[in-house]
C-alpha positions in Angstrom: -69.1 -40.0 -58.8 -70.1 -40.9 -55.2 -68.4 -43.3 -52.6 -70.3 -44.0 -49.7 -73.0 -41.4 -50.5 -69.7 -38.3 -50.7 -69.4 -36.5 -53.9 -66.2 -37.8 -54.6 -65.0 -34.4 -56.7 -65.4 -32.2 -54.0 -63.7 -34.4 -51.5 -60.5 -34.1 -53.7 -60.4 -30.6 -53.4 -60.8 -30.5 -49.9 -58.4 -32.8 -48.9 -55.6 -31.5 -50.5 -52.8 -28.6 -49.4 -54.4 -25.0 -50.2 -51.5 -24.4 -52.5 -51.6 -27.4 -54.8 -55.9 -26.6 -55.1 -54.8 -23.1 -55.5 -52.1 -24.0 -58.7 -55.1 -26.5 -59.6 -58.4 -24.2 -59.8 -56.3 -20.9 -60.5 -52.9 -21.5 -62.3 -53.5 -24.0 -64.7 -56.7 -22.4 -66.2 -54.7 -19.1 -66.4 -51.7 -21.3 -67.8 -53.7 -22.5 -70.8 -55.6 -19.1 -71.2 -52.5 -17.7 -72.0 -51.2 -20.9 -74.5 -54.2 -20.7 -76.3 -53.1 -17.5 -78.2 -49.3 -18.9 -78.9 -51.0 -22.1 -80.5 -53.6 -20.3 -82.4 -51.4 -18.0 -83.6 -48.8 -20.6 -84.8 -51.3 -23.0 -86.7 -53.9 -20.0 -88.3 -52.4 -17.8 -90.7 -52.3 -13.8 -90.2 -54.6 -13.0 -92.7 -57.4 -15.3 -91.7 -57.3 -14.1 -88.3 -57.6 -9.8 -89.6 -60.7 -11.4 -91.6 -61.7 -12.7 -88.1 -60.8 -9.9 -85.9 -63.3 -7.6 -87.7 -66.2 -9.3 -86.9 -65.4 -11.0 -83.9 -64.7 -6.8 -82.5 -68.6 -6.3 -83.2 -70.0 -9.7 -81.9 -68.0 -8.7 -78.7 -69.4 -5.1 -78.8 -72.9 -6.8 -78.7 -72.2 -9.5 -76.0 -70.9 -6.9 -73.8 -73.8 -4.1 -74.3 -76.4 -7.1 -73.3 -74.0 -8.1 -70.5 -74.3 -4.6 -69.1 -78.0 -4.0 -69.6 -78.1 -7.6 -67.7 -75.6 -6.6 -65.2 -77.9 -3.2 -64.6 -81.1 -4.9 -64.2 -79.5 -6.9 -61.2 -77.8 -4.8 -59.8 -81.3 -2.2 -59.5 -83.5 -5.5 -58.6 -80.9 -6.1 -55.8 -81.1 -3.0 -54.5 -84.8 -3.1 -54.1 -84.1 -6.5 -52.4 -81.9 -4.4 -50.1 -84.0 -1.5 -49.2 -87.1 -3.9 -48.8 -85.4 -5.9 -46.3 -83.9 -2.7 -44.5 -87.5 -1.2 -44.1 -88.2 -4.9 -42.6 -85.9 -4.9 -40.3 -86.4 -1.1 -39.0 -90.4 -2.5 -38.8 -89.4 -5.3 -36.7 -86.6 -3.1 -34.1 -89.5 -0.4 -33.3 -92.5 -2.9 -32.8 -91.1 -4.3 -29.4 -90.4 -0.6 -28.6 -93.7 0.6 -29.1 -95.3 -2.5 -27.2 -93.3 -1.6 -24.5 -94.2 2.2 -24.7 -97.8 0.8 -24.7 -97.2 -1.3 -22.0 -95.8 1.4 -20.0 -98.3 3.8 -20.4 -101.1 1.6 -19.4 -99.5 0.7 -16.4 -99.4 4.2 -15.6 -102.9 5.0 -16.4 -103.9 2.5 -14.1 -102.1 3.3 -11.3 -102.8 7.0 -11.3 -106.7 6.3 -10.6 
């Protein structure tokens, strides 16, 4: 939705109180996380949900071991990100140093003849 070439969404969220967007983007979702049980569990019967709980525990088991060999891979290629940019940056704080070592140097090579 835009108005007056503004993303309309976003501008309702940043116009209103901190505590109402708060209740809006953190209560409510955590409000109907915790209904969805208490509805399920009223409208499914017990022993269709043990039927489901059995093989829902090993589809989680699987989600969560590729999560974590997911998670892993990040986390390693983010720390070569890291250390790559840390050698860059201890590159670029000793070149001017060593220019100006050079610098010196000649200076006083020249004006010891």
């Amino acid at each position: 939705m835009r108005h007056g070439g503004r993303d309309t969404r976003m501008l309702f969220f940043t116009t209103m109180p901190l505590w109402l967007s708060g209740i809006l983007l953190i209560g409510l979702p955590t409000v109907i996380a915790m209904a969805g049980p208490v509805v399920i569990r009223r409208f499914v019967q017990l022993d269709k949900l043990r039927t489901n709980n059995e093989v829902a525990g090993f589809k989680f088991a699987t989600v969560g071991v590729i999560y974590a060999v997911l998670l892993a891979f990040m986390v390693v290629l983010q720390w070569e990100t890291y250390s790559g940019a840390s050698d860059n940056a201890s590159a670029e704080a000793i070149s001017p140093s060593r220019k100006l070592i050079r610098k010196i140097l000649t200076f006083f090579t020249w004006s010891a003849r």
